[in-house]
Structures are given as C-alpha cells and as structure tokens.
C-alpha positions, 0 to 999 in steps of 0.5 A: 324728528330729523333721524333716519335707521335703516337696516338692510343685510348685515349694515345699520345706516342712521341719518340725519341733520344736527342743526345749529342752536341759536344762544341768546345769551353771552357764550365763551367756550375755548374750542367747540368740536360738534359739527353741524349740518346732515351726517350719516354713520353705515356699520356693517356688522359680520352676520345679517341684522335684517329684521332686528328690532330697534329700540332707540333712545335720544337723551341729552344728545346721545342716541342709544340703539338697542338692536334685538333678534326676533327670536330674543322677543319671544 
C-alpha cells in the first residue's frame, strides 16, 4: 500500500516505506542487513519508457516489475 512507480521520459522512480515489524516472540540473528524507513530507487533507462505498462508483483518481500511497450499488448 505504501509503494509509488512513477515513469516519466526514460526514468522508472519507485517509492516507499519499509516500515519495522514488531516480533513477539524471542529472536537471535548475527547480523541483519534490511534498512527500514522511506527509500526511493530512480533508473534511467537509454530510450524512453513513457506509457509503458507495468505489471507489478509483491511477494515475499521481492517487488518484481514487468514493463511492457504498448505495441507489445497488441
């Protein structure tokens, strides 16, 4: 609910909040590399994108983005 994609020329923006869980029960880990708060990711691509259509998934905390020309939906 809290993740934005924005295409605009050549550049895919996405946006969001990777907010903390709370764990009820006991947890020991060694080293924990996920980083909590808002992020935004820009990629530029060499050629427009501009009216592309994005399918997005969001499964098991990977966001897979599947961006498709308007002629390939024809």
């Amino acid at each position: 609910d809290e993740l934005t994609v924005e295409i605009e020329g050549d550049t895919l923006r996405v946006g969001g909040c990777r907010r903390d869980e709370v764990l009820t029960e006991s947890v020991f880990y060694h080293q924990m590399e996920i980083t909590y708060s808002r992020f935004e990711r820009v990629i530029r691509f060499p050629c427009p994108i501009e009216g592309a259509l994005v399918e997005r998934r969001y499964k098991d905390g990977l966001l897979i983005l599947h961006l498709r020309s308007p002629e390939e939906c024809e």
